[in-house]
C-alpha positions as CSV (number, residue, x, y, z in Angstrom):
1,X,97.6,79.7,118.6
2,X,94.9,77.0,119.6
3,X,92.0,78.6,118.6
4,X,89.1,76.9,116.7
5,X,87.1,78.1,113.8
6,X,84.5,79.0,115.5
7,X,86.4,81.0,117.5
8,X,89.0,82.8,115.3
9,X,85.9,83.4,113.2
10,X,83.3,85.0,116.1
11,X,86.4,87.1,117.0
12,X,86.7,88.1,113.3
13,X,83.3,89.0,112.7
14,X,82.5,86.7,110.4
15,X,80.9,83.5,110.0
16,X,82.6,79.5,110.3
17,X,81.3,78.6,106.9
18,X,83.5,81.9,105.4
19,X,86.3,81.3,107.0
20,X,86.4,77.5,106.3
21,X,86.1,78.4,102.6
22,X,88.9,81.2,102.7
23,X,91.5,78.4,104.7
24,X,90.4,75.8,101.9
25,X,90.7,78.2,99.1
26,X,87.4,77.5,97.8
27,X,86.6,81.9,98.6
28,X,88.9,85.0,98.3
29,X,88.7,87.4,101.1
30,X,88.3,90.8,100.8
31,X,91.0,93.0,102.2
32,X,88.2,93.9,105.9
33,X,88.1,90.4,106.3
34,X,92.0,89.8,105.7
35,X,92.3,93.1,108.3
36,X,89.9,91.7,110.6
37,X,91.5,87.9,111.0
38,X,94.9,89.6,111.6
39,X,93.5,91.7,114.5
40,X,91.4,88.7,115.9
41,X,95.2,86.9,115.9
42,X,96.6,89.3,118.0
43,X,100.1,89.9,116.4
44,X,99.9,89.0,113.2
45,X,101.0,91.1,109.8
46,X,97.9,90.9,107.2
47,X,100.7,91.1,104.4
48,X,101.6,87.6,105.9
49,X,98.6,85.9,105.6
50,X,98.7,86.7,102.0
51,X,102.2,85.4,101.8
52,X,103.4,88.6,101.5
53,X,106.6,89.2,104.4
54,X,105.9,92.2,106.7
55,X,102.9,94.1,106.4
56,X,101.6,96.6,104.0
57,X,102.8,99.4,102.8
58,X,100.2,102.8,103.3
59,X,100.2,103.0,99.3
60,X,99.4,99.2,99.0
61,X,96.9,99.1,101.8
62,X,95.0,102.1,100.3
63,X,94.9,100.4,97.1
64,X,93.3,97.1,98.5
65,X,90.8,99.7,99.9
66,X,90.1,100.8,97.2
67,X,90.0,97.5,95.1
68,X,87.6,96.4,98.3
69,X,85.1,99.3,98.0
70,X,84.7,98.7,93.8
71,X,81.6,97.2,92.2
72,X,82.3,93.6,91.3
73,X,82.6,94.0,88.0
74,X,85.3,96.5,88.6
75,X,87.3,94.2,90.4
76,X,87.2,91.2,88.0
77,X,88.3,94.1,84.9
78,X,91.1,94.6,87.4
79,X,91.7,91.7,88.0
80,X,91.8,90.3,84.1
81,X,94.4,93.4,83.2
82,X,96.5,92.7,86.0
83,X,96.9,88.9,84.9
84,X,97.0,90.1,81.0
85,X,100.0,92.5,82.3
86,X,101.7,89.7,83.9
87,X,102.0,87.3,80.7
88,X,105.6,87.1,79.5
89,X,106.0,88.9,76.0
90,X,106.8,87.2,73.3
C-alpha cells in the first residue's frame, strides 16, 4: 500500500517501536491493536493478518475480546491449556 511505519503506525494509534516489534515477531498484539492496523489499512480483514482467511466470526471476535480484556495471568493459563489441548495423545 506504500505506507511507512511511521505512518501505518500514527494511523493506528500506536507507536513505530510497537509496530516494528509485532512485524518482526519479537511482540504479540492484542486483538485492539490487530482491529486498529486493519482499519488504518483500509480494506483489510483482521482474520488475515493473523493468517486466518476472511475475517472473524461474531463468536470468535467476542472471544479475543474477551481474552484482550483478562488480567495477564489469565491469558498466559489460557494460553498454556490451549497448547496442552493441542498435543497429540498418545
Amino acid at each position: 500500500m506504500g505506507l511507512t511505519l511511521e505512518v501505518l503506525a500514527d494511523r493506528a494509534g500506536i507507536t513505530p517501536h510497537h509496530l516494528s516489534a509485532i512485524e518482526t515477531g519479537k511482540a504479540e498484539p492484542r486483538l485492539g491493536t490487530v482491529l486498529a492496523l486493519a482499519r488504518a489499512l483500509g480494506r483489510v480483514p483482521p482474520g488475515e493478518l493473523l493468517g486466518a482467511s476472511g475475517d472473524f466470526s461474531p463468536a470468535a471476535a467476542e472471544v479475543a475480546k474477551l481474552f484482550d480484556r483478562a488480567p495477564d495471568e489469565m491469558r498466559d493459563l489460557v494460553v498454556r491449556l490451549l497448547r496442552f489441548a493441542q498435543r497429540p495423545r498418545r
